[in-house]
N, C-alpha and C positions, 0 to 999 in steps of 0.2 A: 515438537513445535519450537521455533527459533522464536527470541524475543528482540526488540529493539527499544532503545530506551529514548527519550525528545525530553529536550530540555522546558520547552513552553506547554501551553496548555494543549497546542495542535499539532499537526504536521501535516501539509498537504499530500494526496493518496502519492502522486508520481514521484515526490521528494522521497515517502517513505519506500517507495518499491528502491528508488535508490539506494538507501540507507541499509537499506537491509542486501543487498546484494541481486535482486531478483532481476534488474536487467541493467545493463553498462551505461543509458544515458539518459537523460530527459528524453530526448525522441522517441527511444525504445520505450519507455513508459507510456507517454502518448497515444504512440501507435496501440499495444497489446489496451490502454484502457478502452481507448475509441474502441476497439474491438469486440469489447464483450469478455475478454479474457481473465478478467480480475472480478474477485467479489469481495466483498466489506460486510462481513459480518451476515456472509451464509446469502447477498444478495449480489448480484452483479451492478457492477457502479461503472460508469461510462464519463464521469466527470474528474477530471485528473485534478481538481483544484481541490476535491471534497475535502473535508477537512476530518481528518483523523486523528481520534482521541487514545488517549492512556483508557486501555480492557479492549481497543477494537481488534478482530484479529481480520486481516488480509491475507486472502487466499490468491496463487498464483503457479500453474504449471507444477499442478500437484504440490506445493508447501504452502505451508498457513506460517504468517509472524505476527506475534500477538506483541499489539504497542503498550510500551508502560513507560511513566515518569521517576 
């Protein structure tokens, strides 16, 4: 499991799929979230703004990255 580090308390889901490398742009996030493709924490999340904390791990195209500060 790959980890990502956020300097603040959050980080929005489609920002962190960025950060982490899981797709090349804000659109490509969007899309795959609207999709149903991503889950947060073992549940599928459809909202790209969600706001992800330090211990959450996002799942994507078979890799989990678990966020921490």
């Amino acid at each position: 499991m790959e980890t990502i580090k956020i300097k603040d308390e959050y980080i929005k889901l489609g920002q962190a799929l960025k950060l982490a490398g899981l797709v090349d742009s804000g659109v490509d996030a969007k899309i795959e979230i609207q999709e149903g493709f991503v889950k947060v924490n073992g549940e599928v999340e459809v909202q790209r703004g969600k706001k992800i904390h330090a211990g959450d791990i996002i799942e994507f195209d078979g890799q989990q990255v678990r966020v921490e500060n």
